[in-house]
Residue, then its C-alpha position, 0 to 999 in steps of 0.5 A: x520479533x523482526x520490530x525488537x530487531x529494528x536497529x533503525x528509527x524508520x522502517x519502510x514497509x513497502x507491502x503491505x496487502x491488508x488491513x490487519x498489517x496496518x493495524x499491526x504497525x498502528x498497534x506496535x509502532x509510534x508514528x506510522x505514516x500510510x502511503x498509497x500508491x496507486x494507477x488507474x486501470x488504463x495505465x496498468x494496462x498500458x503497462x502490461x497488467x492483465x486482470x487475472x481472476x482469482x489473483x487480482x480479485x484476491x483479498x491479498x491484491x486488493x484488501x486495502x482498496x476501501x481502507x480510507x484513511x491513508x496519509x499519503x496518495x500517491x497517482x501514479x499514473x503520469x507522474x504529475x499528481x501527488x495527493x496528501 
């Protein structure tokens, strides 16, 4: 529906949490092009994130940390590295 509805060429999906919502785009869209975007433990922390259990161990907070196969990887920890 929301894709019948894309009055746009490029849609920008900025929360995607599991597998399944990539395979969704993969299946339904063209061209996907995956981006990652992620920080160590020690600059979340440095930044104010507590680890929360039952919230950050959640499938929804970390259902892609083993998907390997993103386009794009961005390191945000210093904003000095950018991996394609």
């Amino acid at each position: 529906k929301v894709l019948a509805a894309a009055s746009r060429p490029i849609l920008i999906i900025s929360d995607a949490r599991r597998p399944g919502d990539i395979a969704f785009f993969k299946d339904n869209v063209p061209k996907v092009v995956t981006v990652r975007v992620e920080a160590s433990q020690e600059t979340r922390k440095a930044r104010g994130w507590v680890f929360s259990t039952g919230v950050d161990d959640a499938e929804s907070e970390c259902g892609l940390d083993a998907y390997g196969k993103w386009d794009i990887i961005i390191k945000n920890d210093d904003g000095a590295d950018l991996h394609e």
